[in-house]
Each structure stands twice: as C-alpha cells, then as structure tokens.
DSSP file (Angstrom, degrees, kcal/mol; ACC not computed):
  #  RESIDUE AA STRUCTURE BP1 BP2  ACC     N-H-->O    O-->H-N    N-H-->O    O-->H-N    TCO  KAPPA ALPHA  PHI   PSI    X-CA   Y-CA   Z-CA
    1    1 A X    >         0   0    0      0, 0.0     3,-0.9     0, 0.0    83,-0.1   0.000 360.0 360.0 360.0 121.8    0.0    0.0    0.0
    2    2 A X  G >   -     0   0    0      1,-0.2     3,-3.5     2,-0.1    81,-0.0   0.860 360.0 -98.4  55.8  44.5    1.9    3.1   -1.1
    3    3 A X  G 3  S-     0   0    0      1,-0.4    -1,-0.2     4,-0.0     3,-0.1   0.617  90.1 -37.7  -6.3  47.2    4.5    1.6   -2.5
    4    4 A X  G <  S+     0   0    0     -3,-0.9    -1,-0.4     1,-0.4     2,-0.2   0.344 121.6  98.8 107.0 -27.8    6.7    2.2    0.7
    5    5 A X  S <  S-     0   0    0     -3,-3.5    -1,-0.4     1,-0.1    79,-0.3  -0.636  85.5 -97.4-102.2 170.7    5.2    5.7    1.4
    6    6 A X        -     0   0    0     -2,-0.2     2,-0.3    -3,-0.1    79,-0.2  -0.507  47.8-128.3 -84.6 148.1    2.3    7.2    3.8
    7    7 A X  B     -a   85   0A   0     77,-4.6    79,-4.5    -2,-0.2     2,-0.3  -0.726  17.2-119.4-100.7 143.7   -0.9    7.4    1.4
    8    8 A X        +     0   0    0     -2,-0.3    33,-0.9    33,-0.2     2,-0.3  -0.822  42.1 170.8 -82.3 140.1   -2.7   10.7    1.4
    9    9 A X        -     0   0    0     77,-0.3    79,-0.9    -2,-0.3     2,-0.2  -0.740  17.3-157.0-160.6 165.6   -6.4   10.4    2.7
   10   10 A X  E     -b   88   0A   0     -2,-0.3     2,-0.3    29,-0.3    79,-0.2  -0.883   5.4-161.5-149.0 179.9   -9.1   12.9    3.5
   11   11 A X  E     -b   89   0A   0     77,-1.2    79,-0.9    27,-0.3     2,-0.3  -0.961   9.4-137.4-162.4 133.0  -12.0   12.5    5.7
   12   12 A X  E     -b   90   0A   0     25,-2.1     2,-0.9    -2,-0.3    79,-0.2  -0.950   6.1-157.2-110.7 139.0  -15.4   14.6    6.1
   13   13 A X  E     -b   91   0A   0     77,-2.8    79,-2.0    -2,-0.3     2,-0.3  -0.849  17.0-169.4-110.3 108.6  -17.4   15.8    9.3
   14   14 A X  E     -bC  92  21A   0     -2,-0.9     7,-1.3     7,-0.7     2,-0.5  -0.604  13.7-165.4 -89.6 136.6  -20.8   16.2    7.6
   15   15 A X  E     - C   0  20A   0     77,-2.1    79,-0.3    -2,-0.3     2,-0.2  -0.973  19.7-176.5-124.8 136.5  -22.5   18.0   10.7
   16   16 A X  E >  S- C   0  19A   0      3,-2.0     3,-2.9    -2,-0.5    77,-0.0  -0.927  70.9 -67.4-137.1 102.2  -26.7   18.4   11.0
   17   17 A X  T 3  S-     0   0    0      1,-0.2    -1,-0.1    -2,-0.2   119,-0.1  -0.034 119.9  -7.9  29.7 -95.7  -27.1   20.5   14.2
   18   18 A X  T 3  S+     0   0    0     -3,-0.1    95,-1.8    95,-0.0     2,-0.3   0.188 117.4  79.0-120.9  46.9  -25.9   17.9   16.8
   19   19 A X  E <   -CD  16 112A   0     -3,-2.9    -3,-2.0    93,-0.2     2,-0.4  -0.976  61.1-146.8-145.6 155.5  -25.5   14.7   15.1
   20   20 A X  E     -CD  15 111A   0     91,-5.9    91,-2.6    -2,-0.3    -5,-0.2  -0.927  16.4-112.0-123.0 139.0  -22.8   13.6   13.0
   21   21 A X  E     +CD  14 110A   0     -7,-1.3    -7,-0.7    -2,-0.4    89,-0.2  -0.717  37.3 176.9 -85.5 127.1  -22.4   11.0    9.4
   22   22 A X  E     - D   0 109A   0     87,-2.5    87,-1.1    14,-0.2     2,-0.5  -0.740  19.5-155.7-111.2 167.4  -20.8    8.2   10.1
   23   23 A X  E     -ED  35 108A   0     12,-2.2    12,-1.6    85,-0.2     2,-0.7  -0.928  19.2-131.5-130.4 142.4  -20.2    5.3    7.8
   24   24 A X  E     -E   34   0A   0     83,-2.6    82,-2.4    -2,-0.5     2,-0.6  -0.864  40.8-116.1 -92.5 122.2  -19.5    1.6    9.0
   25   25 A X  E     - D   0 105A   0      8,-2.2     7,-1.9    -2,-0.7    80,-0.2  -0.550  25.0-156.3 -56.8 112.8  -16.6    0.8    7.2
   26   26 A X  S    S+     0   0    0     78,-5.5     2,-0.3    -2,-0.6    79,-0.2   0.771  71.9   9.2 -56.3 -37.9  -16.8   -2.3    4.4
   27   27 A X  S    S-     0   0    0     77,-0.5    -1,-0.1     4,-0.1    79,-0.0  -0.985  92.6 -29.0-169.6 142.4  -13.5   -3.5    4.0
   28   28 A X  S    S+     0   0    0     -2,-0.3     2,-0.1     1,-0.1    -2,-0.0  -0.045  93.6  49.6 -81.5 174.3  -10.1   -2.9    5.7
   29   29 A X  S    S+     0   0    0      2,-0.1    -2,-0.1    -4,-0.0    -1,-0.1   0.287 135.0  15.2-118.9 139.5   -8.2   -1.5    7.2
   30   30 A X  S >  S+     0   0    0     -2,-0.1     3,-1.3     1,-0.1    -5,-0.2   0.491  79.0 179.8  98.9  34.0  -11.1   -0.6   10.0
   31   31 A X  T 3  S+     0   0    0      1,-0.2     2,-3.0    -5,-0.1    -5,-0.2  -0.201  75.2   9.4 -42.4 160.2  -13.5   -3.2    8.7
   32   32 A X  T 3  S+     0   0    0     -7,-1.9    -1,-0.2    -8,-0.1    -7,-0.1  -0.042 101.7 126.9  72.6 -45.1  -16.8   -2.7   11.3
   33   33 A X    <   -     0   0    0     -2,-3.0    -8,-2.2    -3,-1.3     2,-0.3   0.095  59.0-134.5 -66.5 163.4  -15.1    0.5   12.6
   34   34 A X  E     +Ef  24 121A   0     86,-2.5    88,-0.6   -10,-0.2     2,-0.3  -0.853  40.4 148.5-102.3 139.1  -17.5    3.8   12.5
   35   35 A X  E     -E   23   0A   0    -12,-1.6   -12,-2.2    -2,-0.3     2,-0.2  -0.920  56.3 -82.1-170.0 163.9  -15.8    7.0   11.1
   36   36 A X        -     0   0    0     -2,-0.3   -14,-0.2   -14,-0.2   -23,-0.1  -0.531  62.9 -91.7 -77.0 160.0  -16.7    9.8    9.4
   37   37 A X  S    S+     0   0    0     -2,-0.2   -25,-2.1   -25,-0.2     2,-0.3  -0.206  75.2 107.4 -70.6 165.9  -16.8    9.1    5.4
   38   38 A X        +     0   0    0     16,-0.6   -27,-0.3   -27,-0.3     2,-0.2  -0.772  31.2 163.0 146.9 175.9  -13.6    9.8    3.6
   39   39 A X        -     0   0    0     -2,-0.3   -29,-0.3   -29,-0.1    15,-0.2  -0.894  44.8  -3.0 161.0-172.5  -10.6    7.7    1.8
   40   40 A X        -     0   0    0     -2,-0.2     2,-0.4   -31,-0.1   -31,-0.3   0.294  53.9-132.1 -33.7 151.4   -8.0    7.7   -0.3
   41   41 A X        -     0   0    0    -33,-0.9   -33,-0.2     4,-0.1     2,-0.2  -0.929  32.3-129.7-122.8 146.0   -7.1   10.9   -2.3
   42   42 A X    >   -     0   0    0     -2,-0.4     3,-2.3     4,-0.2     2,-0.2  -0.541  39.2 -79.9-114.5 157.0   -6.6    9.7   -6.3
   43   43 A X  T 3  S+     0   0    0      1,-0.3    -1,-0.1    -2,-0.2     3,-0.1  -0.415 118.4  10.6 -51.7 113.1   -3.5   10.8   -8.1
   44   44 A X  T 3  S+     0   0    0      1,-0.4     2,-0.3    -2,-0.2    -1,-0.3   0.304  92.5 117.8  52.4  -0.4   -4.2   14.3   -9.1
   45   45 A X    <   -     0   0    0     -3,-2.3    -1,-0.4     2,-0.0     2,-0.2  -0.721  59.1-129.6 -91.6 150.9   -7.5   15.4   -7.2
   46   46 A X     >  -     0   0    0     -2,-0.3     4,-1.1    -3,-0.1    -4,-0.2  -0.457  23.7-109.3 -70.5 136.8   -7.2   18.1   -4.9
   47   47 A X  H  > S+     0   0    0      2,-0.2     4,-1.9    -2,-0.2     5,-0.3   0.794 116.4  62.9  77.9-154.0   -8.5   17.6   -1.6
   48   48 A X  H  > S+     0   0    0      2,-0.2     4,-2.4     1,-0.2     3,-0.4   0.953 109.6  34.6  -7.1 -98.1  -10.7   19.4   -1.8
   49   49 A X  H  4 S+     0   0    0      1,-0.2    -2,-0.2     2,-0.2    -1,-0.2   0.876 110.5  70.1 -61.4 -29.7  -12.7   17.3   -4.8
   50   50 A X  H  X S+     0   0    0     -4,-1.1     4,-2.2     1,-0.3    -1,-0.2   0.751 101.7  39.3-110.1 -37.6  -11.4   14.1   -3.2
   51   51 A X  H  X S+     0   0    0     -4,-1.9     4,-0.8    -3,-0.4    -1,-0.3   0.656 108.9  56.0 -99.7  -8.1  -13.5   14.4   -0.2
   52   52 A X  H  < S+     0   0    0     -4,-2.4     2,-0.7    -5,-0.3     3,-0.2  -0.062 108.7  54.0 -80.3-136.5  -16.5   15.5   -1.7
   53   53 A X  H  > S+     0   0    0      1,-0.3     4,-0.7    -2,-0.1    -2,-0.2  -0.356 108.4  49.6   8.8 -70.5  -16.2   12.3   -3.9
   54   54 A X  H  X S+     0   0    0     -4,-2.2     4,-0.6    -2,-0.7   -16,-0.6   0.357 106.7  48.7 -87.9  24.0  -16.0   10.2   -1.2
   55   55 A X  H >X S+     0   0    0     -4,-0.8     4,-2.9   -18,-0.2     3,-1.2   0.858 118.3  44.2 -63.9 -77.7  -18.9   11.3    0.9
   56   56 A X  H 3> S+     0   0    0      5,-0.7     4,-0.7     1,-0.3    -2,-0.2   0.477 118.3  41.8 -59.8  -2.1  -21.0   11.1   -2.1
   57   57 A X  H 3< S+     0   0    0     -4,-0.7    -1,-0.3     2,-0.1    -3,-0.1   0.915 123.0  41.6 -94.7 -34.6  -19.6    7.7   -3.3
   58   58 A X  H << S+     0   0    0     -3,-1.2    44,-4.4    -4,-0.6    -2,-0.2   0.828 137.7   5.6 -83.3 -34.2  -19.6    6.5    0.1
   59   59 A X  H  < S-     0   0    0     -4,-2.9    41,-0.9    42,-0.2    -3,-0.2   0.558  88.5-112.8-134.4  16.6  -23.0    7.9    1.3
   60   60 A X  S  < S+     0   0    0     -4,-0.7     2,-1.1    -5,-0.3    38,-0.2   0.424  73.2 119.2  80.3  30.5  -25.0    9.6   -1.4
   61   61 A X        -     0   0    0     -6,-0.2     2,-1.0    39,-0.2    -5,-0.7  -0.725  56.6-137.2-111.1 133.2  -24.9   13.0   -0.2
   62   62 A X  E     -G   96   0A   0     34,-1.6    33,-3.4    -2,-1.1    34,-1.4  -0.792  31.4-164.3 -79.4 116.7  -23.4   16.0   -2.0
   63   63 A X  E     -G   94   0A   0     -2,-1.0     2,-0.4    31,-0.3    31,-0.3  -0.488  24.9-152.1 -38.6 131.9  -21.4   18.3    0.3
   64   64 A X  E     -G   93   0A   0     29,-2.0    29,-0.8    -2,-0.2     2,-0.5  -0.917  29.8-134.3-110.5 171.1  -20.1   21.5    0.5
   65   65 A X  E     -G   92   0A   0     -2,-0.4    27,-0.2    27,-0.2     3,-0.1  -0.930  14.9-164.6-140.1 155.4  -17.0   21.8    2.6
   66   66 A X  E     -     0   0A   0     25,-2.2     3,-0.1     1,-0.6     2,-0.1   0.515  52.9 -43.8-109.6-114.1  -15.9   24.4    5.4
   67   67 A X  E    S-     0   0A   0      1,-0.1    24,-2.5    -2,-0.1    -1,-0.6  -0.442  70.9 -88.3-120.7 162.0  -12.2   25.0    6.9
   68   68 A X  E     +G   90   0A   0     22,-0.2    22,-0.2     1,-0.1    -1,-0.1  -0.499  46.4 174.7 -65.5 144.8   -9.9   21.9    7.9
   69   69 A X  E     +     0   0A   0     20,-0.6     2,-0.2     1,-0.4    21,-0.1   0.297  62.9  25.2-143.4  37.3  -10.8   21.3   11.4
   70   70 A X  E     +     0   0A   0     19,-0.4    19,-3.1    61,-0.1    -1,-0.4  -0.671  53.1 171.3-163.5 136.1   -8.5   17.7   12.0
   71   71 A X  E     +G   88   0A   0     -2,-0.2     2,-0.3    17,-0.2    17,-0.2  -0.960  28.9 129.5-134.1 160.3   -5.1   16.4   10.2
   72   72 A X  E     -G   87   0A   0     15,-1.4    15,-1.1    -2,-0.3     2,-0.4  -0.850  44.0-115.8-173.7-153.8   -3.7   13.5   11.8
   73   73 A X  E     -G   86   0A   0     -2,-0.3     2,-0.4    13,-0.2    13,-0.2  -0.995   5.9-146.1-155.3 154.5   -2.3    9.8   10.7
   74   74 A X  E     -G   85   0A   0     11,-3.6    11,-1.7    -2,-0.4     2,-0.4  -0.784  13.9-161.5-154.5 121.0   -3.0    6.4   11.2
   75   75 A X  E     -G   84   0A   0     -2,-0.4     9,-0.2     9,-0.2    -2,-0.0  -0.908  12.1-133.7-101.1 112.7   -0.4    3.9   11.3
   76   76 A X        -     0   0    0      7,-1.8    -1,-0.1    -2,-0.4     2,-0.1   0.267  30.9 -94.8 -37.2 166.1   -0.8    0.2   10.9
   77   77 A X  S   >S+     0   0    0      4,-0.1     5,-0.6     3,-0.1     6,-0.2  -0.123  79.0  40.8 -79.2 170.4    0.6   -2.4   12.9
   78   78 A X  T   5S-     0   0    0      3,-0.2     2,-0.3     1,-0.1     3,-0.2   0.058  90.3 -57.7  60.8-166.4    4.1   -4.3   11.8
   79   79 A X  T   5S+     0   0    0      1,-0.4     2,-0.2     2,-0.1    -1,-0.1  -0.819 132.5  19.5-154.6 100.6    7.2   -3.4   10.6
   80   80 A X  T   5S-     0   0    0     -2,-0.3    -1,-0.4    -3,-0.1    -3,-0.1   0.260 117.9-120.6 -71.2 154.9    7.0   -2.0    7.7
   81   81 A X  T   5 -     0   0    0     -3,-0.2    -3,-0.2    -2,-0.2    -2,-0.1   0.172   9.8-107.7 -60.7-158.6    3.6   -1.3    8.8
   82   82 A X  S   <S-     0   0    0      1,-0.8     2,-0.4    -5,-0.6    -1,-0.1   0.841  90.6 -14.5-105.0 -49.7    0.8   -2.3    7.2
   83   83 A X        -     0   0    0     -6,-0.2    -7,-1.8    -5,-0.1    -1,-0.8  -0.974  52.8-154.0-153.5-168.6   -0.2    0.7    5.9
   84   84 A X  E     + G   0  75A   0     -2,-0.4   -77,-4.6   -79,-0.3     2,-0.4  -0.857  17.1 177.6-159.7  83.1    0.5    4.7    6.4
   85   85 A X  E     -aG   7  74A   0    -11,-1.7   -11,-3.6   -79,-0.2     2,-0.2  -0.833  20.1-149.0-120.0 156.5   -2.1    7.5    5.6
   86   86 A X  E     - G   0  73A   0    -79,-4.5   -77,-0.3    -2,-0.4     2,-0.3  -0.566  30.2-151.5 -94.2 165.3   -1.8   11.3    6.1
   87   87 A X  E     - G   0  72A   0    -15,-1.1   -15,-1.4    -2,-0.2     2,-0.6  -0.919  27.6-177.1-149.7 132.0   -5.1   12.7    6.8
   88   88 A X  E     -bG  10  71A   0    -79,-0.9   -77,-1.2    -2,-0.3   -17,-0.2  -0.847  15.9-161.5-125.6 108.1   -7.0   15.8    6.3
   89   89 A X  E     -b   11   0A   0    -19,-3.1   -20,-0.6    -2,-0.6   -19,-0.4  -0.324   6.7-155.1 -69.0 169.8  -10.6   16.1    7.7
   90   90 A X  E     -bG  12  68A   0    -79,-0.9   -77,-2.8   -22,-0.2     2,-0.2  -0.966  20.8-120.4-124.7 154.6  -13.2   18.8    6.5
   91   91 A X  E     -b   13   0A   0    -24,-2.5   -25,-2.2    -2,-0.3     2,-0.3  -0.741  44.7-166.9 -84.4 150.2  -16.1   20.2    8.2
   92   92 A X  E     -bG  14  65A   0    -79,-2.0   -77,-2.1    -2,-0.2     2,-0.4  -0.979  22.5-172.3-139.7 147.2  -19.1   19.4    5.9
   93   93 A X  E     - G   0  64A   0    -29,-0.8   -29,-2.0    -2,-0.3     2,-0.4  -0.961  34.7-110.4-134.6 176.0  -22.8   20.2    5.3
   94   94 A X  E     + G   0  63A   0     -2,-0.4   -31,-0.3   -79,-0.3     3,-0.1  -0.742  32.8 171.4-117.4 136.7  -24.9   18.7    3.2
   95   95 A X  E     -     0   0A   0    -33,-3.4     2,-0.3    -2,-0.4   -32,-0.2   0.656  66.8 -40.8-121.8 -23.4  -26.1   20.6   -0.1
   96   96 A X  E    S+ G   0  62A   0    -34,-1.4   -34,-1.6   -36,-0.0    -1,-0.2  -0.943  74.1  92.9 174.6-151.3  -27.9   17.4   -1.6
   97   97 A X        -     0   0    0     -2,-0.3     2,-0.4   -36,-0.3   -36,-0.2  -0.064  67.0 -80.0  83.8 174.8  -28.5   13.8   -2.6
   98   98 A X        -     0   0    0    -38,-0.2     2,-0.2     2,-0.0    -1,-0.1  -0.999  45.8-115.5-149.7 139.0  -30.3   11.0   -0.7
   99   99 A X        +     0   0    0     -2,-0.4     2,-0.3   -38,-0.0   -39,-0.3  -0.504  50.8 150.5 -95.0 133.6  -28.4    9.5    1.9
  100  100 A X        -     0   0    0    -41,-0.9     2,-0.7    -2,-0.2   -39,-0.2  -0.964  47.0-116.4-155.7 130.4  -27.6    5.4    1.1
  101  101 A X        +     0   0    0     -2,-0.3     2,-0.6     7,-0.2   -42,-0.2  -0.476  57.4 129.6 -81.7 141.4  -24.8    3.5    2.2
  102  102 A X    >   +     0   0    0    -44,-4.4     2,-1.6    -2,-0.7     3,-0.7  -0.975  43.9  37.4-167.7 171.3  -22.5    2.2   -0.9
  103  103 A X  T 3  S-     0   0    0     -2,-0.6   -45,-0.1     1,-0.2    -2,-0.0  -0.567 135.3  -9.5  76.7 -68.1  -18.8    2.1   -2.2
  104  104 A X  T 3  S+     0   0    0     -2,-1.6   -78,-5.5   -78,-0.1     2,-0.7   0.532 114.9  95.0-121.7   0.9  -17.2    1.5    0.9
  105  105 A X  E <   -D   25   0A   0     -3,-0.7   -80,-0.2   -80,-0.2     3,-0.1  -0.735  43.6-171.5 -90.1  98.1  -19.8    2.0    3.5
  106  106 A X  E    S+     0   0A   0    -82,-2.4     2,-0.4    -2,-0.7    -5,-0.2   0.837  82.1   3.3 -74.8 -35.6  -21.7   -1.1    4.8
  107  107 A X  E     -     0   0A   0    -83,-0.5   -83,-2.6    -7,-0.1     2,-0.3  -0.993  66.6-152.4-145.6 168.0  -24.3    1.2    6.8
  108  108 A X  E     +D   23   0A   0     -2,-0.4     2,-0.2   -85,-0.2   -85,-0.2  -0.972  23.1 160.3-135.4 133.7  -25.0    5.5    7.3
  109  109 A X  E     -D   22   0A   0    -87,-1.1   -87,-2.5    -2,-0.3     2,-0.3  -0.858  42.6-125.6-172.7 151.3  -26.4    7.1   10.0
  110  110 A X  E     -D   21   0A   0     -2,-0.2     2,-0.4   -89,-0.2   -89,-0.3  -0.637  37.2-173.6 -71.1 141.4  -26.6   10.2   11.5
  111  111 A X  E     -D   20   0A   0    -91,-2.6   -91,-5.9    -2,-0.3     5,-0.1  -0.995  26.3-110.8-145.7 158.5  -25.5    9.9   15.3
  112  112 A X  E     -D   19   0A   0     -2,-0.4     4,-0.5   -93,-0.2   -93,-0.2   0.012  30.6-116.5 -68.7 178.9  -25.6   12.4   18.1
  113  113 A X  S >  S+     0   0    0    -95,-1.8     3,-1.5     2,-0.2     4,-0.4   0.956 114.2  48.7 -73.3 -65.3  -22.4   13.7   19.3
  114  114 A X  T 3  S+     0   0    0    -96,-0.3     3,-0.4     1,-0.2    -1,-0.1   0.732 112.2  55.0 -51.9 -17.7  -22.4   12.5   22.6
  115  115 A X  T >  S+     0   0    0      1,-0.2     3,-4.2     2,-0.1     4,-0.3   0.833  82.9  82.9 -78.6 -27.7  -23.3    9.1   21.2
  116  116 A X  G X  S+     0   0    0     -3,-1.5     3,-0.8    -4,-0.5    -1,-0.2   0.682  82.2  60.9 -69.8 -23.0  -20.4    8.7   18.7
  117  117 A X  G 3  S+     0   0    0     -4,-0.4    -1,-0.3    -3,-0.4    -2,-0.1   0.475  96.8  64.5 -96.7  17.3  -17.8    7.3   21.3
  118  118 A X  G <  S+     0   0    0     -3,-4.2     2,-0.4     2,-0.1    -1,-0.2   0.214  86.6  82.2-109.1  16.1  -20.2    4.2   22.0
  119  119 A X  S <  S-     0   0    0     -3,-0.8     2,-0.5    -4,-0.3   -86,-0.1  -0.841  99.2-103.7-105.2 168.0  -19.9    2.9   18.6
  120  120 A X        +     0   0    0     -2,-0.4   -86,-2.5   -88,-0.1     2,-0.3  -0.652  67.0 137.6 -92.1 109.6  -16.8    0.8   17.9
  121  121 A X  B     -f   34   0A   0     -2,-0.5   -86,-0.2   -88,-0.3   -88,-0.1  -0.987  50.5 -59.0-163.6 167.8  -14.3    3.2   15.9
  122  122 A X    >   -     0   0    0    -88,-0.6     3,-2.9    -2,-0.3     4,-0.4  -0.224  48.9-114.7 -55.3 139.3  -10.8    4.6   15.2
  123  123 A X  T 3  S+     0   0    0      1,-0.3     3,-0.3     2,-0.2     4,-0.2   0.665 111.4  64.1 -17.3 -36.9   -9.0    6.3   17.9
  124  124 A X  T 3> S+     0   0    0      1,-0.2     4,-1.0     2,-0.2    -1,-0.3   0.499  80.4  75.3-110.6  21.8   -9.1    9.2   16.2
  125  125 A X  H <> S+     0   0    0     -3,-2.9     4,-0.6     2,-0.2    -1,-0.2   0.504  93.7  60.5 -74.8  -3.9  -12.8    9.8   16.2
  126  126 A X  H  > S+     0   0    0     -4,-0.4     4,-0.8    -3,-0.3    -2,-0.2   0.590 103.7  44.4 -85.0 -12.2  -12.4   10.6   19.6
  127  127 A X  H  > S+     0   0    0     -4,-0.2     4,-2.3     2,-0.2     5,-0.4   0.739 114.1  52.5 -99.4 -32.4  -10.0   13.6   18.8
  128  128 A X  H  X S+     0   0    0     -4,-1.0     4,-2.8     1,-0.2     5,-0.2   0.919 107.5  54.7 -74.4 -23.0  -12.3   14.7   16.0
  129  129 A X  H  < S+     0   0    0     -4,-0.6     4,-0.3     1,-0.2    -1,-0.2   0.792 105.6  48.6 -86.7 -14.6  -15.2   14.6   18.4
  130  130 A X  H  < S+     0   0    0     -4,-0.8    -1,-0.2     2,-0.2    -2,-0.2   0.732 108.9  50.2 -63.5 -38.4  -13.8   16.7   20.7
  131  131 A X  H >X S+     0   0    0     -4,-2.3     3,-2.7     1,-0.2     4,-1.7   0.959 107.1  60.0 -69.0 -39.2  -12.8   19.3   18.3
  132  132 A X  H 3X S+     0   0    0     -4,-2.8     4,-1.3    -5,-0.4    -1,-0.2   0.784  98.0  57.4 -44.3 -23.8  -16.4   19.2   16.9
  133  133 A X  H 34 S+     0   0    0     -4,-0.3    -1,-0.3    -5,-0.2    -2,-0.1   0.341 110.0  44.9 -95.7   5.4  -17.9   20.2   20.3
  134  134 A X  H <4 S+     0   0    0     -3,-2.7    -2,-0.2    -5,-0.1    -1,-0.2   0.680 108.1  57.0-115.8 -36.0  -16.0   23.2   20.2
  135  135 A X  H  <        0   0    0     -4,-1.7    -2,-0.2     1,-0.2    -3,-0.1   0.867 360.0 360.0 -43.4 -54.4  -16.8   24.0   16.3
  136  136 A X     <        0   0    0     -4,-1.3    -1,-0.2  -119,-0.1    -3,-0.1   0.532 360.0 360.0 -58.2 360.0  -20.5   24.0   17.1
C-alpha cells in the first residue's frame, strides 16, 4: 500500500445540528469501525474534490465543505507497517443527494455527538469529536 510511502487520505465531518455522518466501514483496514466518510485521495485530485467524492460515493450525499478542522495519521501495525495514511478532515454540510450506504460503506447514519464514542471506531474519532464540540 503506497509503495513504501504514507498514502494521502481525507475525511469529512458532515455535521446536521448535533449529530454527525458516520459510515460503518466495508473493508479494511477498519472493517466494522464507524468514522466519518472519507478515503484515499486519487493521483491528481485536490483535496478538496477528493472528499466531496468520497462522501458522495460512500453515502449519497453532496457536500459542501468548510475549513480543515483535524489532520492527523494512522499507522498500521508491523514493521513496515501495514499501511501509512496522512489525513486531512473537513467540516461538511450537506447541499444534496439522498443518503444510502454504498462504495465503501456497509451502513450511514446520523449519530448524536455525545453518542459517537459508544460505537466501535478509530482512535481518532475521539480527537475529532472533541474538536467538533468546540466547532459548534
């Protein structure tokens, strides 16, 4: 995965007053986990376009997107690990579409804020949820 380098990724936090899209992740690495929608960023996309493309692929919603509000990383297990992505989250709201899980997404739902740290998910939805509660 990245031929030996960290992979660029994005991430969205589509926000509706005090509940947040999540996606159950299809396939790994974070199979099961809950996250906001996001993934890989494709060889020449921005960004930018790269996470509106994967909210909508992942959950049928069109976006618009606000300011970064998380960058971070997440590093795989072994040596060399298993994988290595940079990550840039967005604040998101939702401009259109009708919300379906698909591409990488085994389920969508909105879920409160306070709720979000009882679903099974990456470490660093707990650092995003914290910034979010500050965003509001």
């Amino acid at each position: 995965m990245g031929d030996g380098h960290p992979v660029p990724g994005v991430g969205v936090a589509v926000l509706d007053e005090d509940r947040l899209l999540l996606v159950q992740r299809r396939h790994d690495p974070g199979r099961g986990l809950w996250a906001v929608p996001g993934g890989r960023v494709e060889l020449g996309e921005t960004l930018r376009d790269a996470a509106r493309r994967e909210v909508e692929e992942e959950t049928g919603l069109i976006v618009s997107l606000g300011r970064v509000i998380w960058a971070g990383e997440s590093i795989g297990p072994g040596q060399p690990p298993a994988w290595h992505f940079t990550l840039v989250d967005f604040l998101g709201s939702v401009e259109g579409g009708s919300l379906r899980a698909g591409d990488d997404a085994s389920q969508v739902a909105w879920v409160r804020l306070e709720e979000v740290g009882r679903l099974p998910g990456p470490p660093s939805m707990l650092e995003l949820v914290e910034v979010l509660r500050h965003v509001r």
